[in-house]
C-alpha positions as CSV (number, residue, x, y, z in Angstrom):
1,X,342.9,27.0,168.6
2,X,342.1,24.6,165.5
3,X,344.7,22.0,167.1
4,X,342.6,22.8,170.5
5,X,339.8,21.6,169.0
6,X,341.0,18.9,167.5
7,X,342.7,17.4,170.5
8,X,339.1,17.4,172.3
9,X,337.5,15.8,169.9
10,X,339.9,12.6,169.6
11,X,339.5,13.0,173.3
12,X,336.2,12.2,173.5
13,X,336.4,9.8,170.8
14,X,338.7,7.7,172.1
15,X,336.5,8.0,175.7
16,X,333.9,7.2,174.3
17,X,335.4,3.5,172.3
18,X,336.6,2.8,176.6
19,X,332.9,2.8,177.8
20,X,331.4,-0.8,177.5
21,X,329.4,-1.7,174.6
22,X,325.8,-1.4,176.4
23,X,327.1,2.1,177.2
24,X,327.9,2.7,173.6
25,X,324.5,2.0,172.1
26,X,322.7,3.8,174.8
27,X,324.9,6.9,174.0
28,X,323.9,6.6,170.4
29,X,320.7,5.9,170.5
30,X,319.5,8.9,172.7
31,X,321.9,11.2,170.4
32,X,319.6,9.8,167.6
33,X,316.2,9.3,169.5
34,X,316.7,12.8,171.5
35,X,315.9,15.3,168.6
36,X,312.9,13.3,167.5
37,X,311.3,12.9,171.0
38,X,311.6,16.9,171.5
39,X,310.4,17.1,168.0
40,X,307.4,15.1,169.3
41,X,307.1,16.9,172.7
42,X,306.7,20.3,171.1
43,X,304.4,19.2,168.1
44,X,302.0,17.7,171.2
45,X,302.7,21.1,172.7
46,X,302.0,22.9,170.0
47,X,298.3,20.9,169.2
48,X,297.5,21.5,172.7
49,X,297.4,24.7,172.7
50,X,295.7,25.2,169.4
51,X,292.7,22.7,170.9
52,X,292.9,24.9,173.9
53,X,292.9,28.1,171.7
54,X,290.0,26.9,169.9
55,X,287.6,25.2,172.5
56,X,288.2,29.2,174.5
57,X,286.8,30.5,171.2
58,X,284.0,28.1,170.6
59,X,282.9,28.8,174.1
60,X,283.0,32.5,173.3
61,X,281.2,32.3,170.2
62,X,278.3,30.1,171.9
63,X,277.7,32.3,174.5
64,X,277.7,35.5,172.0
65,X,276.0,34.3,169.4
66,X,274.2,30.7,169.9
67,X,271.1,32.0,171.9
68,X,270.4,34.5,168.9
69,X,271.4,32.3,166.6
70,X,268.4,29.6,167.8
71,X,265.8,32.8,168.5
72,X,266.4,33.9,164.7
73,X,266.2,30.6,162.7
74,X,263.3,29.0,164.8
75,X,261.1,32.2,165.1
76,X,258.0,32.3,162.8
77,X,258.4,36.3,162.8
78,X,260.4,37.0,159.8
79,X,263.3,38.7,160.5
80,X,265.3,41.5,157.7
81,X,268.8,42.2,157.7
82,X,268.9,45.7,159.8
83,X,266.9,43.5,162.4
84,X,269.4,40.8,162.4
85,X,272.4,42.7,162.7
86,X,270.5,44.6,165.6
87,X,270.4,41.5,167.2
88,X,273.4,39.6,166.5
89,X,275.8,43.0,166.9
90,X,278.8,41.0,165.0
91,X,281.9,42.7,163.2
92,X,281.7,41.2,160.3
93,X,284.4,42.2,158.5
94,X,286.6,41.3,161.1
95,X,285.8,37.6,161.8
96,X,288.3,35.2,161.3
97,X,288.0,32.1,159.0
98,X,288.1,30.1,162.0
99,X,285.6,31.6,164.0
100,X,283.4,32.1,161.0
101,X,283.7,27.8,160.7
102,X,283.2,27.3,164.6
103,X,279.6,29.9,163.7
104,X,278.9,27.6,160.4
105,X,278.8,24.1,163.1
106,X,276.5,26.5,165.0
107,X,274.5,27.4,162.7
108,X,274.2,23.7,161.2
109,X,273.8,22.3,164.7
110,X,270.7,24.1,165.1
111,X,269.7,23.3,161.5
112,X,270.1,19.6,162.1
113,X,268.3,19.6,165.6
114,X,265.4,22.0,165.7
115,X,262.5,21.1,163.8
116,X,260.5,24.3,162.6
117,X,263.2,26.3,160.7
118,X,262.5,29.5,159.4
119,X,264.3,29.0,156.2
120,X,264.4,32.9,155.1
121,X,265.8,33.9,158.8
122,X,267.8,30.6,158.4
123,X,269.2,32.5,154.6
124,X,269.9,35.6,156.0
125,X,271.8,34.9,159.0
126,X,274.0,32.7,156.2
127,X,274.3,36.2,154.5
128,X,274.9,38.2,157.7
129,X,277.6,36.2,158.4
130,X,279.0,35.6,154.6
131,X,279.3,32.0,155.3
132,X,278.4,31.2,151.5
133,X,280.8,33.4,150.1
134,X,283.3,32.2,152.8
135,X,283.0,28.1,151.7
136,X,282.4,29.2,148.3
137,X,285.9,30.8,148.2
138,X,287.0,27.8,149.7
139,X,286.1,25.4,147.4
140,X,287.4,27.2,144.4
141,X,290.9,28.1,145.8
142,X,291.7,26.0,148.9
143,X,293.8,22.9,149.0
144,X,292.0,19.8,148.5
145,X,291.1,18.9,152.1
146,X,289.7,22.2,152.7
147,X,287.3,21.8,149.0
148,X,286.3,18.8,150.3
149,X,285.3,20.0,153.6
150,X,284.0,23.9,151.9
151,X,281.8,21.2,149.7
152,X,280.6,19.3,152.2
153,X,279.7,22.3,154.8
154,X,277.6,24.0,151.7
155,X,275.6,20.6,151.1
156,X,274.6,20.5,154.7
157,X,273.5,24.8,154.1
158,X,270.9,23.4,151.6
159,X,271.5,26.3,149.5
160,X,272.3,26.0,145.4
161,X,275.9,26.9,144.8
162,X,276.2,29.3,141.7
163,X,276.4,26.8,138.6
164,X,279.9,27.6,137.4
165,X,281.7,27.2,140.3
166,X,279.9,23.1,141.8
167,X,280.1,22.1,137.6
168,X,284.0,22.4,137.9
169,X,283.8,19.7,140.5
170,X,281.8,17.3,138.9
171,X,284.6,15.9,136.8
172,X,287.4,16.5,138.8
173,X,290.3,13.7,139.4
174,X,289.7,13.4,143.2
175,X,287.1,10.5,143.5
176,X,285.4,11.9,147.1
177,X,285.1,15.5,145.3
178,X,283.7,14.7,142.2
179,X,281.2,12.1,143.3
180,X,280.0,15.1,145.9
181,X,280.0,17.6,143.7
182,X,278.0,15.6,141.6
183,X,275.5,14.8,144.3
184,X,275.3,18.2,145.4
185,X,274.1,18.6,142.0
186,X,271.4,16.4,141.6
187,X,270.3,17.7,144.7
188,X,270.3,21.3,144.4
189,X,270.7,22.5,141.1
190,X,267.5,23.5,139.0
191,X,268.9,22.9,135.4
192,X,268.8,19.0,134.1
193,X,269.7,17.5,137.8
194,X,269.7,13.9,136.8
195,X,272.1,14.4,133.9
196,X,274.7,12.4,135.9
197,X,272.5,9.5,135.9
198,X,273.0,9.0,132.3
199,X,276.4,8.2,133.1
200,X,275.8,5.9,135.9
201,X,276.7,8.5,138.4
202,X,280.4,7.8,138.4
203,X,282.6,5.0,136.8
204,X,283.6,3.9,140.4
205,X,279.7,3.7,141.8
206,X,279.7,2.2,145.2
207,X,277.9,1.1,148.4
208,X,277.8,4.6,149.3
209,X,276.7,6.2,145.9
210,X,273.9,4.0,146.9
211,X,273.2,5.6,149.8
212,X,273.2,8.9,148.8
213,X,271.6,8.9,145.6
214,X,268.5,7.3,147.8
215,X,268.9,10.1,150.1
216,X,268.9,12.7,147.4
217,X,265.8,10.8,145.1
218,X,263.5,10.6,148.1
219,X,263.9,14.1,148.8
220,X,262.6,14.9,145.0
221,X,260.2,12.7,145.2
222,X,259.0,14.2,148.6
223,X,259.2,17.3,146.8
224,X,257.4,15.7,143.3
225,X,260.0,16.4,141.0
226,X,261.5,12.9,140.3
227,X,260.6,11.7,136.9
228,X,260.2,7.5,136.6
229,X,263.9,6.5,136.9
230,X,263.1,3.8,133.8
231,X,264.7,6.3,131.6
232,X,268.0,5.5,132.9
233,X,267.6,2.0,133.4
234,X,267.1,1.6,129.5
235,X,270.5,3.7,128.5
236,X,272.5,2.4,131.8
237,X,274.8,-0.8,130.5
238,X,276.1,-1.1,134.2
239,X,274.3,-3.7,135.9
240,X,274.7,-3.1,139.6
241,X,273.5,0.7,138.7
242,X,270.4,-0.9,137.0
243,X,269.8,-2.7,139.7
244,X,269.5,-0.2,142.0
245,X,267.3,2.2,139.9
246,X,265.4,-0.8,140.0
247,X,265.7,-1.3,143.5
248,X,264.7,2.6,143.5
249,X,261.4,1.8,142.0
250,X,260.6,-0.3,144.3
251,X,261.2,1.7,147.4
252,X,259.7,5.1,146.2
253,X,256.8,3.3,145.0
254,X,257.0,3.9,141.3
255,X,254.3,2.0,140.1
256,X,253.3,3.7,137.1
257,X,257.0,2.1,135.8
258,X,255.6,-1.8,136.3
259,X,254.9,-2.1,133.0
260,X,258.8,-1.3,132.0
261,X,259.6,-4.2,134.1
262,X,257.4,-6.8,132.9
263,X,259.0,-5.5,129.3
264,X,262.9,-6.5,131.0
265,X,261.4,-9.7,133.2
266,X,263.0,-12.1,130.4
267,X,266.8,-9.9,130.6
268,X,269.8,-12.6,130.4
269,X,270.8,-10.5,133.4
270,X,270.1,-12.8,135.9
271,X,270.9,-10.3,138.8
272,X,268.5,-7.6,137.4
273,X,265.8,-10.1,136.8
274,X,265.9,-10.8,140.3
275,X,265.6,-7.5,141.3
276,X,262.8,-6.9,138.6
277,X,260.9,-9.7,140.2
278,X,260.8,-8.7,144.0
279,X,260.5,-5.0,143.0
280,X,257.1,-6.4,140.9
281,X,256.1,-8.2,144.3
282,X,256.5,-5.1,146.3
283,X,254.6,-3.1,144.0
284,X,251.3,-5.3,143.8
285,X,252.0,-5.8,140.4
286,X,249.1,-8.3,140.2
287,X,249.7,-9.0,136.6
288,X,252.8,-10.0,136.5
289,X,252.0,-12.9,138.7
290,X,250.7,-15.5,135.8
291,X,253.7,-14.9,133.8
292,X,256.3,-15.5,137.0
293,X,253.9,-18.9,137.8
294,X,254.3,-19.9,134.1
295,X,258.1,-19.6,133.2
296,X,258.7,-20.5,137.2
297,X,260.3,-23.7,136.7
298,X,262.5,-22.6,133.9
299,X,264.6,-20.4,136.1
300,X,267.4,-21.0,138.1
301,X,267.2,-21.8,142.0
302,X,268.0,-17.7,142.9
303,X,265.7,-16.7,140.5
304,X,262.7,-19.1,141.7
305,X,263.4,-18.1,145.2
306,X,262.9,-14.5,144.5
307,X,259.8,-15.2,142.5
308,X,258.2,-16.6,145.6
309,X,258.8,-13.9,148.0
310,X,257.5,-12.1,145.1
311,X,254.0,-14.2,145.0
312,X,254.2,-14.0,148.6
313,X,254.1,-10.0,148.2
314,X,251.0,-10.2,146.2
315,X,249.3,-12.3,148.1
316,X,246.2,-12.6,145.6
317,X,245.3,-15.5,146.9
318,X,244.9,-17.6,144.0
319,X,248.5,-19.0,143.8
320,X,248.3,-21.9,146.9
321,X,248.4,-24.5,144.8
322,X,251.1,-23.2,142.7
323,X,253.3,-22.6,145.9
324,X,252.1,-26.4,147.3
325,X,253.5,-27.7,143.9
326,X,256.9,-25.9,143.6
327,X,257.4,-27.1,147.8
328,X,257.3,-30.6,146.7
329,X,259.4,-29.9,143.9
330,X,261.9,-28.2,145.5
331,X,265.4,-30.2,145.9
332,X,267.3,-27.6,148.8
333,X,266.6,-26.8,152.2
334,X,266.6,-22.8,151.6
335,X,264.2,-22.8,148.7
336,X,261.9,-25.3,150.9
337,X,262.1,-22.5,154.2
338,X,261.3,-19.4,152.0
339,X,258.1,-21.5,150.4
340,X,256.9,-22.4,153.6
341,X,257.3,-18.9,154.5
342,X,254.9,-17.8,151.4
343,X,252.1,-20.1,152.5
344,X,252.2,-19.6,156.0
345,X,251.8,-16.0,155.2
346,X,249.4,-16.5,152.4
347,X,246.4,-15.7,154.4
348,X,243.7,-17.9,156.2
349,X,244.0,-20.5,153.2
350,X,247.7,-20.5,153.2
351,X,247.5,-21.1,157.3
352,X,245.4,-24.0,156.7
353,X,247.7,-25.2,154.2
354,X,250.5,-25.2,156.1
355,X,249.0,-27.0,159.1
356,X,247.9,-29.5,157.3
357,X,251.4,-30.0,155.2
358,X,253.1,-29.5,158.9
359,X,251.0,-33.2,160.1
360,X,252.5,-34.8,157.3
361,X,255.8,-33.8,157.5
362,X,258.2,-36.1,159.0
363,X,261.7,-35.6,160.5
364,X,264.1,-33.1,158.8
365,X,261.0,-31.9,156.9
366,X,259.2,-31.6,160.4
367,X,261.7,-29.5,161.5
368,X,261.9,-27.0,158.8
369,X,258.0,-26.3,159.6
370,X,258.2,-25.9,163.0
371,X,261.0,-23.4,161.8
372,X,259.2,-21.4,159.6
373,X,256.2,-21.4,162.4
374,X,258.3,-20.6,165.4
375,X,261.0,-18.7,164.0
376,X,262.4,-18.5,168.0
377,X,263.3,-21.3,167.6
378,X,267.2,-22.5,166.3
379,X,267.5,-25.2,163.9
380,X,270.2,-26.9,162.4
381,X,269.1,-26.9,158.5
382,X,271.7,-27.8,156.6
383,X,272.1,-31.0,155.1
């Protein structure tokens, strides 16, 4: 039998060194390719039916428990647990962790989309359906994709995570979960929430740090509980993060910290100086404007540019001649277009002004005007 065998297989190995070359590599490459393209088949297969699986149950679940759902979170009755378990008529014990994440993007749906939310019927249906305990169990023993998603689900509930189990997070190795934990934080938690400003957020603070950190300090101060953010701008040594507390300032209307920044206006931080400056202007700081007029023409070309828009903000009216002057002794086209700007927009004076500067202007000069007065209009400014 072994010598059986053995004959065969010489058999077709010698058959198989006749066929032509092209024959040869054809042969080969579908014994290799053959495997890996069922492989790829059945995976596709395999995905398919899970999306099928899974759209049959979402549909299921929407027409159980969607209507209810939207009746019990948007009514102004309020609604106790014997009355939503009445309604809703769920198994709980018995729900799977994937229908109970297909009822969570319910559940948040409506959150996100209707606008009078009954925010104890909107708790208790979390607690009918142990959601929180769900994600929370999640995040403290899932893999990391399913942490990140567990923390990300439990943000969007708006409800405070039990202090133990989010502070774990906020120094973990995984940049996305730490920086969300720590943002969860700040938003929710109701002991020392800005402690993670004193260390500039995070050691990799981004863009998108940015972003949420706005989100989450307009919310407090919507709320009132966001203290002048010149605290952190004094221990921060990060200059992008200063800049953007500053930047803070300006857009949650902090004036009562304008006195902090005319203390910084002379920092060897040329960045944060101009970010001092404009966020001055936006405020109406009306006495920093002498001091920007006086040490004006000391300051480098970014600098000066930013304290115009600046005196442009303040519009006291008492700075024409000052914005005349530095136009005339301005040497580059962009610094000349944001002046113009300023006195355009510096009132009825600053119209005058500029009508009368626009009859003397001649050629490249008479262009920039017409510019700055129809900006429509498409220019070629560069020298």
């Amino acid at each position: 039998m072994p010598m059986l065998i053995e004959y065969y297989l010489y058999y077709l190995y010698y058959t198989f060194l006749g066929f032509p070359f092209i024959i040869r590599v054809a042969v080969v490459a579908l014994t290799i390719f053959a495997p890996f393209y069922c492989f790829v088949f059945l995976s596709f297969a395999k995905e398919k039916k899970k999306y099928d699986e899974k759209r049959k149950l979402q549909k299921v679940l929407k027409n159980k428990y969607a209507d209810e759902i939207k009746h019990i979170i948007t009514s102004p009755d309020m609604y106790y647990p014997e009355d939503i378990a009445s309604r809703l008529n769920c198994n709980v014990k018995k729900l799977s962790g994937r229908k109970k994440r297909i009822i969570t993007n319910i559940l948040l749906f409506f959150r996100s989309k209707e606008k009078n939310i009954n925010e104890e019927n909107y708790r208790s249906v979390i607690i009918y359906f142990n959601l929180q305990q769900f994600w929370e169990k999640k995040l403290k023993y899932g893999s990391m994709a399913s942490r990140q998603r567990a923390l990300r689900k439990l943000d969007d509930f708006n409800i405070e995570i039990p202090g133990a189990v989010i502070a774990s997070l906020t120094n973990n190795k995984n940049q996305f979960l730490r920086k969300r934990a720590r943002s969860y934080y700040m938003h929710l938690s109701q002991n020392s929430p800005f402690k993670f400003l004193d260390e500039n957020f995070d050691n990799t603070f981004n863009q998108w740090d940015k972003i949420e950190i706005h989100r989450i300090l307009s919310k407090k101060a919507e709320d009132e509980k966001l203290p002048s953010l010149t605290q952190w701008i004094k221990n921060s040594k990060n200059s992008a993060f200063r800049c953007f507390l500053v930047d803070e300032i300006k857009l949650l209307n902090q004036k009562e910290s304008c006195y902090y920044l005319l203390e910084i206006l002379d920092t060897q931080d040329m960045k944060l100086r101009r970010h001092c400056i404009e966020a001055l202007g936006e405020l109406k700081c009306h006495l920093a404007e002498k001091r920007l007029m006086e040490n004006y023409q000391q300051q480098p070309v970014t600098v000066q540019q930013s304290i115009i828009k600046a005196i442009q903000k303040l519009n006291s009216g008492e700075a024409l001649s000052f914005l005349e002057e530095a136009y005339f002794d301005a040497h580059d086209s962009e610094s000349k277009i944001i002046i113009l700007h300023a006195i355009y927009n510096y009132g009825t004076a600053g119209r005058k002004l500029f009508d009368t500067m626009q009859k003397e202007a001649e050629g490249f000069s008479r262009q920039m005007f017409e510019h700055v007065s129809n900006p429509l209009l498409s220019y070629n400014l560069a020298i």
